[in-house]
C-alpha positions in Angstrom: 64.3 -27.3 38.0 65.5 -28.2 34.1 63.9 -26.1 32.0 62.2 -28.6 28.8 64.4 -28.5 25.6 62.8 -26.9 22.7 62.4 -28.3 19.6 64.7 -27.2 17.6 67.4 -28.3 20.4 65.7 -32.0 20.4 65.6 -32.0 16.6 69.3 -31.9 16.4 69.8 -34.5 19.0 67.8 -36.7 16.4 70.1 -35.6 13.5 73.2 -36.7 15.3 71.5 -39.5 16.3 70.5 -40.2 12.4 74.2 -40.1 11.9 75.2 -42.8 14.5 72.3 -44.9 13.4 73.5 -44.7 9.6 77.3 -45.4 10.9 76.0 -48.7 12.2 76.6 -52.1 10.2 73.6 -52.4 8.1 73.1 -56.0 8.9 72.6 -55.2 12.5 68.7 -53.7 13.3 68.2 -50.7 15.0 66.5 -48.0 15.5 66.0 -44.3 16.8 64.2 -43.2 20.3 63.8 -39.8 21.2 63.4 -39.2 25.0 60.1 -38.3 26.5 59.1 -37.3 29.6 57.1 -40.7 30.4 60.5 -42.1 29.4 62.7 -40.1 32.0 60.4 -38.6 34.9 57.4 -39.9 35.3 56.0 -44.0 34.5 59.4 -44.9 33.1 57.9 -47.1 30.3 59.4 -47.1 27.4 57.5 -47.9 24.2 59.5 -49.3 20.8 58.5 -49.1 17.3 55.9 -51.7 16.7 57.4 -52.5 13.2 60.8 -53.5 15.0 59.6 -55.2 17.4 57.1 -57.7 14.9 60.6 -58.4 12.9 63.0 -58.6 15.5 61.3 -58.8 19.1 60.6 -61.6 21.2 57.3 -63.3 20.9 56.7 -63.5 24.3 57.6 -61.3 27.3 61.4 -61.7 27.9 64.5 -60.0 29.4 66.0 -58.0 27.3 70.0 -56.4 27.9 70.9 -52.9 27.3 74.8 -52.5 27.3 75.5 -49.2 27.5 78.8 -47.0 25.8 80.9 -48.9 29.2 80.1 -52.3 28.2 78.0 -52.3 31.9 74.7 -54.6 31.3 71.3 -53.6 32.5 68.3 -55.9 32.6 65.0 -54.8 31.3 61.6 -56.3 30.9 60.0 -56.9 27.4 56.2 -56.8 27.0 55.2 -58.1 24.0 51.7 -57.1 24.6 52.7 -53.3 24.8 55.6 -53.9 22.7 57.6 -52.0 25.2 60.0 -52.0 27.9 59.0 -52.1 31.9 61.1 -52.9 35.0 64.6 -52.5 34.6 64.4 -49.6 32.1 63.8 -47.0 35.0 67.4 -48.0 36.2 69.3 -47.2 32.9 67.5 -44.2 32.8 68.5 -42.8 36.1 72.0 -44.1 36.0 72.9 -42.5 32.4 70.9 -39.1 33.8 68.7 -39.7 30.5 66.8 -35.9 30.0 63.9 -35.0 27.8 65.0 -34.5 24.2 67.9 -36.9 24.8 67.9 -39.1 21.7 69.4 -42.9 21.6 70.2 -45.6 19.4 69.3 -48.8 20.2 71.2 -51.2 18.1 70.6 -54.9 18.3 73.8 -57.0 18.5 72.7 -60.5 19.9 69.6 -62.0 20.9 67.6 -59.8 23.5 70.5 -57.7 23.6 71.3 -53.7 22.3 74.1 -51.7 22.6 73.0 -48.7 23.3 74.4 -45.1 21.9 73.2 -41.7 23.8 72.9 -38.3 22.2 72.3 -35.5 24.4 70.1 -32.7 23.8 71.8 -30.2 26.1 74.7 -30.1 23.7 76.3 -31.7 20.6 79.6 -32.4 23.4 77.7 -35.0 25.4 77.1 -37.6 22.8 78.3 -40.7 25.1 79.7 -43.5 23.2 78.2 -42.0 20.0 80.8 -39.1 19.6 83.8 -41.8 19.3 81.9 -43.3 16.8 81.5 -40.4 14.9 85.3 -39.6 15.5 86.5 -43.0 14.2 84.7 -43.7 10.6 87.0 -42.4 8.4 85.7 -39.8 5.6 84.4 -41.8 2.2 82.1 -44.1 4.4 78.5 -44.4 4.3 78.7 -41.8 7.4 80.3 -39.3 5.5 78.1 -40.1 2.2 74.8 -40.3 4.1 75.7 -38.3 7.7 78.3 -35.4 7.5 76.7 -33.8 4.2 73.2 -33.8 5.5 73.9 -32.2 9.4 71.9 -29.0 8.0 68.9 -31.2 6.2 65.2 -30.5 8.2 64.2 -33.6 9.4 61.1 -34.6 7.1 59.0 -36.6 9.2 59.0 -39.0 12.2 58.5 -42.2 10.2 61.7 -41.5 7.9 63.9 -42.1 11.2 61.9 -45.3 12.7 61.3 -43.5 16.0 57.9 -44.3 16.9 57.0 -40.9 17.8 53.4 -40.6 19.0 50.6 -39.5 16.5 50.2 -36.3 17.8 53.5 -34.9 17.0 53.7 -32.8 14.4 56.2 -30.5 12.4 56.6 -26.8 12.1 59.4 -25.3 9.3 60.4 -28.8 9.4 61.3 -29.3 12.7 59.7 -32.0 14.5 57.7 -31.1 17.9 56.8 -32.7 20.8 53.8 -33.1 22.3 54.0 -34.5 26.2 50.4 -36.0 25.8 52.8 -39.6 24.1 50.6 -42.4 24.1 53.4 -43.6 25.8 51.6 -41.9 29.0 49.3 -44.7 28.8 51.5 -47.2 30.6 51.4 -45.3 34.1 51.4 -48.1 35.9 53.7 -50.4 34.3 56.3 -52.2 36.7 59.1 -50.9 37.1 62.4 -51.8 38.2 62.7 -55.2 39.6 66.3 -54.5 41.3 65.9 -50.5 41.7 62.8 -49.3 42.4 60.7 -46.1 43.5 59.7 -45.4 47.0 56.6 -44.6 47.9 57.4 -43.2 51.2 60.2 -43.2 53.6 59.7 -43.7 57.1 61.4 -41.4 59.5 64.1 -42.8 61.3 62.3 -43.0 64.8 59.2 -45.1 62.9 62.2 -48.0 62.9 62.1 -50.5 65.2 64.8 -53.2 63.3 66.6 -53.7 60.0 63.5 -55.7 58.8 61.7 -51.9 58.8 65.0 -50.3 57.0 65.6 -49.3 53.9 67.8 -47.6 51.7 66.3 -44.5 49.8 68.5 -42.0 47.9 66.2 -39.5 45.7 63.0 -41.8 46.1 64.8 -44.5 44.7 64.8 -47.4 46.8 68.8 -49.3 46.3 68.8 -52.1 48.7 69.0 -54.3 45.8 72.6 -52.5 45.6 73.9 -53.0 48.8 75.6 -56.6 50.3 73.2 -57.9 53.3 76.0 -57.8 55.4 76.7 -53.9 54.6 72.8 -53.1 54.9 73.4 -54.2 58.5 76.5 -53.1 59.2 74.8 -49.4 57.7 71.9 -49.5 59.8 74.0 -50.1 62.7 75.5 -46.9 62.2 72.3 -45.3 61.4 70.9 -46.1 64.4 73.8 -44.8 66.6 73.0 -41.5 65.0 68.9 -42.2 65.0 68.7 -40.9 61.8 69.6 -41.8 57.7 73.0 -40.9 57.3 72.2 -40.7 53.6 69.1 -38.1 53.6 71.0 -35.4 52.9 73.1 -36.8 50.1 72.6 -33.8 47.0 69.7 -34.7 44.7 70.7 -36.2 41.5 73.2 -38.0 42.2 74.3 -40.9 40.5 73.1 -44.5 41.8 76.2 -45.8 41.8 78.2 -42.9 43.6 75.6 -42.7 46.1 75.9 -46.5 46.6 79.5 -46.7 46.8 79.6 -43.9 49.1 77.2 -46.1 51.9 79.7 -49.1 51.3 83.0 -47.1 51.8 81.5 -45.3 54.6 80.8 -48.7 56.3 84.3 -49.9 55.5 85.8 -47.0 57.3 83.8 -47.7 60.2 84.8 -51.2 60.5 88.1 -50.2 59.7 88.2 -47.5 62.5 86.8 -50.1 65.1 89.5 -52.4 64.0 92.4 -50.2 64.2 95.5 -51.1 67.1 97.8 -48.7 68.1 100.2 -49.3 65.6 98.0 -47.6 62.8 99.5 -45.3 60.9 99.1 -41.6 60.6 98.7 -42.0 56.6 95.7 -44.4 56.8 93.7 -42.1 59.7 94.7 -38.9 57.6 93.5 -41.1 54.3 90.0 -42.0 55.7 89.3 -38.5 57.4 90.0 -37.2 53.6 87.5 -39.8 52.3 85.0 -38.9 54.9 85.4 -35.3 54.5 85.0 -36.1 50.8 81.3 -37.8 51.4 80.4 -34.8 53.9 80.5 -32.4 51.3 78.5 -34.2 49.1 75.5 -34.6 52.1 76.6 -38.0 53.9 76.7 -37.4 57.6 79.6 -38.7 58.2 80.7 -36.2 61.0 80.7 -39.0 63.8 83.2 -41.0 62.0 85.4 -38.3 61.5 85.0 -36.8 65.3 86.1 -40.5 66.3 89.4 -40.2 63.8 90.2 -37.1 65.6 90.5 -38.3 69.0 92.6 -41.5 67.9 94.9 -38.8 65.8 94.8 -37.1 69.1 95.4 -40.0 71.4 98.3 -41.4 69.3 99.8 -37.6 69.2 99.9 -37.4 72.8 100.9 -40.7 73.2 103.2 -40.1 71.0 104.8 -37.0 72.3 105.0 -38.2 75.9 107.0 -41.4 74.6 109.4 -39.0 72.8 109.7 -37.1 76.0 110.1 -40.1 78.3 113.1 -41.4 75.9 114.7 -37.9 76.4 114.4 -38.3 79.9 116.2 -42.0 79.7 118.8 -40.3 77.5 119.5 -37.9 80.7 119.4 -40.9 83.0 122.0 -42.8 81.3 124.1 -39.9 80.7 124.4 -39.2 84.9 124.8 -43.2 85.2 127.9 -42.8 82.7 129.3 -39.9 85.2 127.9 -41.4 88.7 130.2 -44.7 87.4 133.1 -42.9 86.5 133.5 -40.9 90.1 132.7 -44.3 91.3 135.4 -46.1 89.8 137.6 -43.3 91.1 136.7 -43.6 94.5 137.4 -47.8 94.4 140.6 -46.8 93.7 140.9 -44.9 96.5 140.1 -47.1 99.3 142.1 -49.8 97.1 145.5 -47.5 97.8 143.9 -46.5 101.5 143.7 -50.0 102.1 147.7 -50.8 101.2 148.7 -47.8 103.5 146.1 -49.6 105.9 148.4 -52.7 106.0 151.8 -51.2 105.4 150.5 -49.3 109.0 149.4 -52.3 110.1 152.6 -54.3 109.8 154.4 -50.8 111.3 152.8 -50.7 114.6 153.6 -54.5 115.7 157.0 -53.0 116.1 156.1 -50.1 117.6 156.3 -51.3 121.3 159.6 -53.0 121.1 161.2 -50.2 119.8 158.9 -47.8 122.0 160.0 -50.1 125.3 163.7 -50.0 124.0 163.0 -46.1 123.9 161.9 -45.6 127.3 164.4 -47.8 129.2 168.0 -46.8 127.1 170.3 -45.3 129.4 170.5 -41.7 130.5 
């Protein structure tokens, strides 16, 4: 289990994330969020600063884009009535691994849209997005004027930075700490996730009697919503050849997407595999048992498709080998042809010279009686 930053560790994610914040254009609004726990583990709800959202927020509840260091968008629900974000934002947090003490900058660059920048507590290496930034504002800029000559300032309080951090937190030698009991707590039950969403339970495999009773968990989060209809059937199919998720055993933690590209290459092999003639090559049967064997190790049980790769490597190799070995035996055959013809063309000439002593004899013996007759009756 991750053991809870302390404070001094999530202070400093703040700092750095001070310095991103001040990088920013000034004309663009933003502000600072440091990560709580309701924020990464348990509602997901995410509550912004009141004072940003009456200037810059929606006045009524509206979708609202995070666009993350990879330009990849994710929709979120704004509630103006909590002044805070709902469904959606539990899918940016578990695709970006978001941790307590994590600290981000939301910056607003269009209408209902932020760019988002992540600072992570676990390290002042794993500032995604925000690090570059840092990298590439040359010295003599604001950042360097405001940022790079106060890394070793105390923060002075919560309200200095605009990150709506709950009431109760309070500051000791000038570091700020955390208190878990955020107001933020109070939204327990806000939706969550319209796309991705959390699974109360998971059937077991024998409990499903179609693909109307299936669903795709990985880590209680339920990804249907990820997966092509036609590939949620074509995976079930396989999963109930096996009679059993081939998924449940994929490591905990890992990331949406690589779990869900993992189901939809899996499938593709399988159709690919059913597909395959016997003039498939060796390359593409070694290239999906290595893509297989890949999955396996991360907990797909993919063991099946790879038993079935086997045997066609198997088939094809004996095939194989008794074609080479049937050539061979053609080779020999031709060769005693190419001798058998030659003693046979000797022999036709042969009877051709028997048969001109044949006639030469022939011709011979009509004149044998004559002269025997002339023989027997000359004189004494």
């Amino acid at each position: 289990m991750t053991q809870a930053p302390d404070s001094k560790a999530k202070s400093a994610a703040i700092e750095r994330a001070n310095e991103v914040q001040a990088s920013l254009p000034s004309e663009l609004p933003s502000f600072v969020k440091s990560m709580l726990p309701s924020h990464v583990v348990r509602c997901f709800w995410l509550g912004l600063p009141k004072k940003f959202c009456d200037a810059h927020m929606p006045k009524q509840d509206e979708t609202v884009v995070l666009l993350d260091e990879n330009d990849q968008e994710f929709n979120t629900k704004f509630l103006v009535d909590k002044t805070g974000l709902s469904g959606g934002w539990r899918g940016f947090s578990i695709a970006h691994n978001l941790l307590e003490g994590d600290a981000l900058v939301f910056q607003l660059v269009d209408r209902w849209k932020f760019k988002v920048y992540i600072i992570r507590v676990n390290g002042v290496n794993e500032i995604d997005g925000a690090l570059a930034l840092l990298n590439l504002v040359p010295c003599g800029t604001n950042l360097c004027q405001r940022g790079i000559k106060n890394v070793s300032k105390k923060i002075e309080s919560a309200e200095e930075m605009d990150i709506d951090l709950p009431k109760q937190n309070t500051q000791e030698n000038g570091l700020v700490v955390f208190d878990e009991s955020s107001e933020d707590n109070y939204y327990a039950d806000s939706p969550v996730s319209e796309g991705l969403r959390f699974s109360e339970c998971v059937l077991e495999f024998k409990e499903i009697k179609n693909i109307d009773d299936f669903s795709i968990v990985v880590d209680n989060l339920v990804i249907d919503s990820e997966i092509p209809k036609h590939f949620q059937i074509k995976y079930y199919d396989l999963c109930h050849s096996q009679k059993t998720y081939l998924h449940q055993n994929l490591l905990k933690g890992l990331n949406v997407k690589l779990a869900v590209g993992i189901i939809l290459e899996t499938v593709t092999i399988a159709d690919a595999i059913r597909a395959c003639k016997v003039g498939v090559t060796h390359d593409d049967l070694d290239t999906w048992d290595k893509t297989l064997k890949a999955f396996e190790e991360v907990g797909m049980e993919v063991g099946f498709l790879r038993g079935r790769i086997s045997k066609l490597v198997g088939l094809l190799f004996d095939s194989n080998k008794l074609l080479e070995a049937k050539k061979i035996e053609q080779v020999k055959a031709e060769d005693e042809m190419r001798i058998i013809s030659e003693k046979l063309c000797g022999i036709k000439d042969v009877i051709k010279n028997l048969d001109v002593e044949i006639e030469t004899l022939k011709l011979t013996g009509k004149n044998l009686e004559s002269v025997f007759c002339k023989e027997a009756n000359a004189p004494w």
